[in-house]
N, C-alpha and C positions, 0 to 999 in steps of 0.2 A: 939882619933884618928879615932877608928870609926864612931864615928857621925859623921865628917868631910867630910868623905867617904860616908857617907849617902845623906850628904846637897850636895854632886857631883852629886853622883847619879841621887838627884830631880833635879836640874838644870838641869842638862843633858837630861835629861826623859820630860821637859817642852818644853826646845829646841826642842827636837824630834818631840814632838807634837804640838810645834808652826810649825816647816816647814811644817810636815806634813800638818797640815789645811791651809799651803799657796799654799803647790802644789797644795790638793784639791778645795782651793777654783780658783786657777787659770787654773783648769780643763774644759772641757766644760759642764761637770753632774756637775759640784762644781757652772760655772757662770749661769745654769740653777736655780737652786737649790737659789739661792742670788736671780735672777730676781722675781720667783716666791716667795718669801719671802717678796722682798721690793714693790710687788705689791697684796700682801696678803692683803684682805679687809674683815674686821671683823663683817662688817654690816652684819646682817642678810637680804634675799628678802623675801617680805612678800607681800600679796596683804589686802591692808584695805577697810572699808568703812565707811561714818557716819553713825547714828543712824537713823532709817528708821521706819515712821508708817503705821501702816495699818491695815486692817481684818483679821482674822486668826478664823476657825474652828476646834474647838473639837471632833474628831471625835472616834469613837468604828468602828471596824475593827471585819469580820466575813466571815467565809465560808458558802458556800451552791448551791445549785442548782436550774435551773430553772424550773418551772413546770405550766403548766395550773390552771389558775382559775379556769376554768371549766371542770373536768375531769369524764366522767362517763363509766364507767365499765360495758358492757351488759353483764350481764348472763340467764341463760333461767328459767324459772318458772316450766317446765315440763320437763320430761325424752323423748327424740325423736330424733330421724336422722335428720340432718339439710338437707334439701331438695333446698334449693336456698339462694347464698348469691350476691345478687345483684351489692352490693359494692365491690371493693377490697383496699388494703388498699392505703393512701396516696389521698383517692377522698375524695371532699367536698360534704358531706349529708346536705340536710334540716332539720327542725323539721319534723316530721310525714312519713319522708319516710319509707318507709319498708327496714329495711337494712340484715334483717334475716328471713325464711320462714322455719318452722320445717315441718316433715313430720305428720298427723293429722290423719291416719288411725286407729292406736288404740284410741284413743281419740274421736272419732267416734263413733267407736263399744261401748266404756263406757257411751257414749250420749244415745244412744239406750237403751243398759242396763236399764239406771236410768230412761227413758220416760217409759220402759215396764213397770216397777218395778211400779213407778206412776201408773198406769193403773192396777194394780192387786190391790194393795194396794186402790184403789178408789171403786172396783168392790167388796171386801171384806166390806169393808164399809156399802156397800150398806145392805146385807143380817147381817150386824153389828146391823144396825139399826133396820131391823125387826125381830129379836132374842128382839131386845127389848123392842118392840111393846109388842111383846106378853107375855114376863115377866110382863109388868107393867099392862097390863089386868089381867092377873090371879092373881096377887095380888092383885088389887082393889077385883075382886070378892071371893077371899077367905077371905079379911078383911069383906065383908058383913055377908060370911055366919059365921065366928069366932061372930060376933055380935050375930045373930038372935040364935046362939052357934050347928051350922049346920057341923060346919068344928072345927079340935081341932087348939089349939096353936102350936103347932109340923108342922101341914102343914101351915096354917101361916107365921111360922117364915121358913121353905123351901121355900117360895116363895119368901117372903122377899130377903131372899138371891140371887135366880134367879133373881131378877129383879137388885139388885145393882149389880152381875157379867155381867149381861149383859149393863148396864151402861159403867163398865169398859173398856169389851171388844170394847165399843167403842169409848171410850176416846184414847185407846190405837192403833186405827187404825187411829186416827184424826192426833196423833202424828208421826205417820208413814207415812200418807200419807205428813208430812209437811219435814221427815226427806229423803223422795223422792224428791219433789220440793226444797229442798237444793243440793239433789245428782247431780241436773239438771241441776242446778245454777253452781255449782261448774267445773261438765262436760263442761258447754259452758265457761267457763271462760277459762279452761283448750285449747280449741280448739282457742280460741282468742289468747291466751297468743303460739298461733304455728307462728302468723306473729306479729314477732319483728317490731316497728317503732324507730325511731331517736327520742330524748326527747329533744337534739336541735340541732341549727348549729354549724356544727363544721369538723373536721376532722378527718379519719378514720385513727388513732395515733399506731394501734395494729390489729392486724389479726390472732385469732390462732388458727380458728378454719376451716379444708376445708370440705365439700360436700361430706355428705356420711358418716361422724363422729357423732356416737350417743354424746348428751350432755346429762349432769345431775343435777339434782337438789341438790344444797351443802344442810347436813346436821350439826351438833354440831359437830363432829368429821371428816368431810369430805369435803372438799370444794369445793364449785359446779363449774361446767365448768365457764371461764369468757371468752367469745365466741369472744368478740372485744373492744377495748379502743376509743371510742372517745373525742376528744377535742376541744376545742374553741381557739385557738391560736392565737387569736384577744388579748386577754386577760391574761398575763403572771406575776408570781408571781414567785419572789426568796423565796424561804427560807430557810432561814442562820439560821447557831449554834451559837448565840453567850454565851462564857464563860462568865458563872454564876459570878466571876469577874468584870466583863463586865453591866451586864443587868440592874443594879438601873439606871443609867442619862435614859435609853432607855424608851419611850413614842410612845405610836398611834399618829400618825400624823407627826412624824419629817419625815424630809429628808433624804436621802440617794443615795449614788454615787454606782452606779453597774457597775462592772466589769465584762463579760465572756471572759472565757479564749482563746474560738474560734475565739473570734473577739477583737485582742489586740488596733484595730484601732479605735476601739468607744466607747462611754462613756454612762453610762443609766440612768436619774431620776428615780426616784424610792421614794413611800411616805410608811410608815408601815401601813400595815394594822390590825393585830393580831399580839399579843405578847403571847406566849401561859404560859400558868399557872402551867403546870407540870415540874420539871426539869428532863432532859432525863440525863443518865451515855452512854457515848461512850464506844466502844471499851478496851479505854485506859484508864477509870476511869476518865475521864473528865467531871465535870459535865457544862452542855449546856442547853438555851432554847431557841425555835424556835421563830423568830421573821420569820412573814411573811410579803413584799414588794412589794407592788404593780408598776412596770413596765411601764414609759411612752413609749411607743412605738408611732414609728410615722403612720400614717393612712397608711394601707395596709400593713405594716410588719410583718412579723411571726418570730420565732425563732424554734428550735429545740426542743424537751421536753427532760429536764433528762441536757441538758449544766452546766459542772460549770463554777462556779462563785464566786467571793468575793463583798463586799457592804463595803463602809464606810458609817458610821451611822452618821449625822452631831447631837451629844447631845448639842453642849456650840456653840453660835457666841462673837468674841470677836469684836469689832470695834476701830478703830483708837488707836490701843492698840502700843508699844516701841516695833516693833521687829529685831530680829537679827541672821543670819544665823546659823542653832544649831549647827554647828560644833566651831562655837564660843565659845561656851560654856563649858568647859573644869572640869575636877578636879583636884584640887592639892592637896597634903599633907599640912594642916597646918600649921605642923612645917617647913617645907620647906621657908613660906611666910616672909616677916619679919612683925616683932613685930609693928610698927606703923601701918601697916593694917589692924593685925589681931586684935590687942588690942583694948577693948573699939568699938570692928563694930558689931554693934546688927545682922547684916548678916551671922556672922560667929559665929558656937556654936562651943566651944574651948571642947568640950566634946565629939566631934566626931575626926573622921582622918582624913578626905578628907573634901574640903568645893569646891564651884562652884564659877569661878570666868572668868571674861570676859578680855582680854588685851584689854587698850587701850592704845594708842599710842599718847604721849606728847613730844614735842620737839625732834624727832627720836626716841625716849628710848620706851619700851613697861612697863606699870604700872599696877598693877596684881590688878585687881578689882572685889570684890565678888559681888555676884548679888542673888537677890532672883527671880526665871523662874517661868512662869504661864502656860499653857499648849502647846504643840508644836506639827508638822506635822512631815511631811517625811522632810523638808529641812527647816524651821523655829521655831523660841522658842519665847513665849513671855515673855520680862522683865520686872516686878512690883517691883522693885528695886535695886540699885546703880548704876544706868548711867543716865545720863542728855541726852539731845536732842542735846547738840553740841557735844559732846563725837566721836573719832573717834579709830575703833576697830579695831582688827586686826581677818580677814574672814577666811584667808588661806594660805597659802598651807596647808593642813594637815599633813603632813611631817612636818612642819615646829611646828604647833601649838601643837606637841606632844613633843617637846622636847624645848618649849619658854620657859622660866622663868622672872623674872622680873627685870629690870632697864637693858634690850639689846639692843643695836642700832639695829636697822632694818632701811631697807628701803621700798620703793614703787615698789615693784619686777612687773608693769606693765613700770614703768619710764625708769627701769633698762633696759627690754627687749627694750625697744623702742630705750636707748640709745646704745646698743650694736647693733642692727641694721643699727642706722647714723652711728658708729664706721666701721661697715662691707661695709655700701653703700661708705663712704666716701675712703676708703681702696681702692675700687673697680675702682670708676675715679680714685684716685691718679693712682695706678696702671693703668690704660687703657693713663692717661693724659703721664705719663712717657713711656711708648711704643708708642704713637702718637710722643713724642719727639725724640728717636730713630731710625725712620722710616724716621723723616725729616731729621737726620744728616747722615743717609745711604745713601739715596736720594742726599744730595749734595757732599761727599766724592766721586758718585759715579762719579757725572756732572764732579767734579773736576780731576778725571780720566780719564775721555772719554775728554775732553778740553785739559789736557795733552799729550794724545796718538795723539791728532789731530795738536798738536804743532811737536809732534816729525815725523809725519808722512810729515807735511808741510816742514820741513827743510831739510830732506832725500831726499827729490827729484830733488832740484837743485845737489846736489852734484851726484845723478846721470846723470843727465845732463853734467857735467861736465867731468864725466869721459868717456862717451860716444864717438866713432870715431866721 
C-alpha cells in the first residue's frame, strides 16, 4: 500500500513539473529563453588564412646607448688657473683651435730658472776644464821626473789621481749641463701645453670647467681635472649589452635595426663594428658583451650623446621560407590530441607534455596539426614541417585559439561580420520602407477626411437656405 502511495506521489510530482515548465515556457523569460536556444549556433568565429611565403630574419635583441665615435676628453698636462676659455659649450670647434688658455706665469719663472741653471752649469764647466789642464800637465811631468828617478812613486801616483778627478769633475758637469737643457725642454713644453687646441672637429659635448679654476694634473691615485668633452656627432655608435646567451650567431659586419627611445618615429641602420672580447657582469649578475654599431645617419644629422636605445641584430636571413602568424602556433597536451595524430607522427615526441601544433581548417571542422617552427619575430614563425602550401589555418581570434580543440565547427568570423551587417543594413530599409508606407496611408485617411468634412459642409448649406425668411 505504500508504494502505491509512492508511485501517486511521483505522478503527481511530474504533473507538477510538467505544468510548471508549461507555464514557464509560455512565459515571456520562458519564449525568450526557447528563441535564444532554437537560434543557438555552435560554430565557432574564427578568422583564417592560407599558407603564406616569404623572408623572415633571425634576429638578437639588445640594450644600449648612443655615444660618439669620436669622443675626446681634454684634460690639462700642467697645474695652472685657466685664464681664457674661448669656447662655450654646445659650439662647433675646428681641429687646431684654441679651445683652453692656462695662466703661464709660474711656468715662466721655471723657464728662467732652468735657462740660469744652464748658464751656471756651462760657466762651471769652463774652470772644469782647466782644473784639468793642469792635472794632466803635472802628471806628464812627474811621470818624467819618476823615470830619470827625480820624483818618488807616492807623488806619481798623487797626481795620477789629480788628474783622473779632474777628468771626473768634468764628465760630471757635461752631464749636468745636458740635465739643464732637458729642464729647458721640459719648461717650454710645459708653457705650450698652457694653450689647449682642438684635436678635431667636433662639438663642445661638456664644459666643466669656468675661468679662474686652478686645474690639475691626474696622478695613480688622483684624477686629473677633465676640463671639457668634445665630440664628433657626425659619427654615432650604439653600444648594446648583448646576453652572453645571445652573442655566438653575432659577427663584425651584420646588420642591425636601431631603435632610440627619443625618437619612436624613426628607424636606424646600423652595421657592427667591434664585438668586444671581455664579458662584462651587470649590476644583476648578468653576464653581457658589448657589441659596438655603427650608425647610418643621414648627411647633416646629429643625435644627442648618452640617448637610449635598443638594436635588433639581423644573425639568420631565411628566404621564401612557409610562414605563418605565431599566434598560430599553439601548445597542447598530448594526451588531450587524439591518438591517430599523435601516433606514429615523427613530429610529436610522446615523451614530453605539450607538443606544437597549428589548426587547420577542413571542411568547417578545425584538424589539430603538429608542426615542427624554425625561427620567428615579434608577429611571424617559420614552419619546416607539417603543413603543405594549400593548407588553410586558423590565425585568430586569440580568445578563440586558446581554448580550440580539435574536430570544432568554426566559421569565417570576417563572413559572419559582414553578414550581420546586410542583416542590420537590410532591417534598417525594411524598417524606414514600413514607415514610408505609414505616412502614405496617413496621408490618404487624412484626404479621405477633409473630402468628407467638405461633403458635409456642402449639404448644410442648402438646408440653411431653406430655413432662412
Amino acid at each position: 500500500m505504500g508504494f502505491v502511495k509512492v508511485i501517486g506521489f511521483t505522478v503527481v510530482g511530474i504533473g507538477v513539473l510538467a505544468g510548471t515548465g508549461i507555464i514557464l515556457a509560455q512565459s515571456p523569460i520562458g519564449k525568450k529563453f526557447i528563441t535564444a536556444r532554437q537560434n543557438f549556433d555552435p560554430t565557432i568565429p574564427i578568422t583564417m588564412e592560407p599558407i603564406s611565403f616569404g623572408d623572415l630574419e633571425r634576429t638578437v635583441s639588445a640594450p644600449g646607448s648612443i655615444e660618439p665615435k669620436k669622443l675626446i676628453n681634454i684634460s690639462s698636462q700642467v697645474s695652472a688657473k685657466v685664464l681664457a676659455l674661448p669656447f662655450e659649450e654646445g659650439q662647433l670647434v675646428k681641429k687646431d683651435d684654441v679651445v683652453i688658455r692656462l695662466d703661464p706665469q709660474n711656468l715662466v719663472a721655471a723657464m728662467d730658472s732652468a735657462k740660469a741653471g744652464l748658464k751656471g752649469q756651462e760657466a762651471s764647466l769652463g774652470g772644469s776644464e782647466a782644473a784639468l789642464i793642469n792635472a794632466r800637465l803635472s802628471f806628464e811631468r812627474l811621470e818624467q821626473l819618476y823615470e830619470t828617478g827625480d820624483a818618488t812613486k807616492a807623488e806619481l801616483d798623487a797626481a795620477r789621481a789629480s788628474f783622473l778627478q779632474a777628468q771626473s769633475n768634468r764628465q760630471v758637469l757635461i752631464h749636468q749641463i745636458e740635465q739643464a737643457k732637458a729642464q729647458i725642454e721640459r719648461a717650454q713644453k710645459d708653457l705650450d701645453n698652457t694653450v689647449i687646441v682642438s684635436p678635431i672637429d667636433g662639438i663642445i659635448t661638456s664644459l666643466n670647467t669656468e675661468v679662474g679654476e686652478t686645474v690639475i694634473v691626474g696622478t695613480t691615485n688622483n684624477p686629473g681635472s677633465i676640463i671639457m668633452e668634445i665630440a664628433d656627432l657626425s659619427e654615432m655608435l650604439l653600444k648594446a649589452s648583448v646576453d652572453e646567451a645571445n652573442i655566438s650567431p653575432v659577427e663584425i659586419g651584420q646588420s642591425a635595426k636601431i631603435f632610440v627611445n627619443a625618437y619612436t618615429d624613426r628607424e636606424y641602420d646600423g652595421v657592427i663594428q667591434r664585438i668586444g672580447l671581455k664579458r662584462q657582469v651587470a649590476a644583476d649578475g648578468t653576464g653581457t658583451f658589448m657589441v659596438e654599431i655603427l650608425m647610418d645617419l643621414e648627411e647633416g644629422e646629429t643625435l644627442y650623446s648618452g640617448l637610449s636605445a635598443s638594436t635588433d641584430i639581423v644573425v639568420e636571413h631565411f628566404y621564401d621560407s612557409m610562414i605563418v602568424p605565431s599566434q598560430a602556433v599553439v601548445d597542447r597536451r598530448i594526451e588531450e590530441l587524439p591518438k591517430e595524430i599523435t601516433q606514429g607522427n615523427e613530429l610529436v615526441d610522446l615523451n614530453k607534455t605539450f607538443t606544437r601544433v597549428v589548426y587547420r581548417v577542413i571542411d568547417g571542422k578545425t584538424v589539430a596539426t603538429p608542426v615542427q617552427v624554425g625561427p620567428s619575430d615579434l608577429t611571424q614563425t617559420v614552419i619546416t614541417a607539417g603543413l603543405t602550401k594549400d593548407d588553410i589555418v586558423v590565425t585568430g581570434p586569440l580568445r578563440a585559439l586558446i581554448n580550440l580543440r580539435h574536430d570544432q565547427q568554426v566559421k569565417d568570423q570576417d563572413a559572419a561580420d559582414q553578414e550581420t551587417i546586410d542583416q542590420a543594413k537590410a532591417a534598417i530599409k525594411s524598417k524606414q520602407k514600413g514607415k514610408s508606407t505609414e505616412e502614405s496611408s496617413d496621408d490618404d485617411l487624412n484626404e479621405e477626411q477633409t473630402e468628407g468634412q467638405d461633403e458635409t459642409q456642402v449639404e448644410s448649406e442648402p438646408a440653411a437656405e431653406e430655413g432662412s425668411p
